[in-house]
N, C-alpha and C positions, 0 to 999 in steps of 0.2 A: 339227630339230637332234637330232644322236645325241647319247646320256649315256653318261659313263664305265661302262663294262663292259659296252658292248652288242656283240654280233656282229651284223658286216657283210660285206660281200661291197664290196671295192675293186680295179676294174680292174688295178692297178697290184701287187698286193702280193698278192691273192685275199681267200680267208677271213682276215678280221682283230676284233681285238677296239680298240674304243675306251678307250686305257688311260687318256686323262687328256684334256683342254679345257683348252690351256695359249693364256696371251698372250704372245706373239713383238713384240720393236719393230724395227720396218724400220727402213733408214738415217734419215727424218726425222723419228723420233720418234713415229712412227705405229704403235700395237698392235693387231695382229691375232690375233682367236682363229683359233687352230687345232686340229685332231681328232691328237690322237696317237697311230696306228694302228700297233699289234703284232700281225706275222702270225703265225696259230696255226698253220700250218704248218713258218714256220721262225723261232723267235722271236727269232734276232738280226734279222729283217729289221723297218726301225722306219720308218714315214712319216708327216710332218705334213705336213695338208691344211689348207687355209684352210677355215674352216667356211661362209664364203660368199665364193662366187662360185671355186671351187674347179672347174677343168677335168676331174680326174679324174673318172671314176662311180663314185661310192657308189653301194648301194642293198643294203635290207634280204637278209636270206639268204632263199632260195625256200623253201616249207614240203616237210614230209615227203612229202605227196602230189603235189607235182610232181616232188621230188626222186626220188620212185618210177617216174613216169610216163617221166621223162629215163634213168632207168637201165633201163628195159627198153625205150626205144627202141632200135634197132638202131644209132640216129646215135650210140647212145654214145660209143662208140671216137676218134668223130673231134671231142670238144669239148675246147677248148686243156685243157692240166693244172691250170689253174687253178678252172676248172669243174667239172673231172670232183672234184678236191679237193671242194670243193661240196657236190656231191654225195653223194659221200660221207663228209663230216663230218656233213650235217645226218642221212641215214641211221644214223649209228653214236649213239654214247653221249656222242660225244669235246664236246660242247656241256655235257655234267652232268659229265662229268669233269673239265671245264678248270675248274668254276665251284669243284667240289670240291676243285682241285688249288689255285687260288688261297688258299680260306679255310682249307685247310691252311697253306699259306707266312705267311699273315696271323695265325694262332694261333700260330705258330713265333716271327712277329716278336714278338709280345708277352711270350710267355714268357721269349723272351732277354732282354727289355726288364725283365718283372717278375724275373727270379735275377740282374740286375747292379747 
């Protein structure tokens, strides 16, 4: 099972960060967890997965030394934009950036919280 704030790699959406494990009730009353996946690419884009038995592919982000090996293949060019994203997120910075850019908004929310 992923945990809140982890990056993944979701067919559907790309690079996403797990925002929350929320429970959903279908029409009979029956609660499902679900992965509430915001994509760091483009953050209005929002998708919940069922946490089991979910048709989409999750799967963990590839590491930097494959990420390296993929980018100097020559097939680069031709992998959907979803990948090549991928790729080049887990190469850049933008993984310690986003983590930073979060607990900046989350120090923001409390200080609005402590001066009212």
């Amino acid at each position: 099972m992923y945990q809140k704030k982890e990056f993944l790699f979701s067919e559907a959406i790309g690079v996403c960060r797990v925002e929350d494990v929320v429970k959903l009730t279908r029409d009979k009353g029956e609660s499902i967890l679900y992965y509430e996946l915001r994509s760091v690419e483009n953050r209005s884009k929002v998708s919940y997965i069922p946490v089991d038995h979910h048709e989409v592919v999750l799967r963990d982000l590839i590491d930097k030394e494959k990420a390296e090996s993929i980018k100097e293949d020559r097939n680069f060019k031709n992998l959907s934009p979803l990948n090549k994203y991928e790729v080049e997120f887990v190469l850049s910075d933008e993984i310690k950036e986003e983590l930073e850019r979060e607990e900046a908004r989350k120090n923001f929310k409390i200080a609005r919280r402590l001066s009212a």
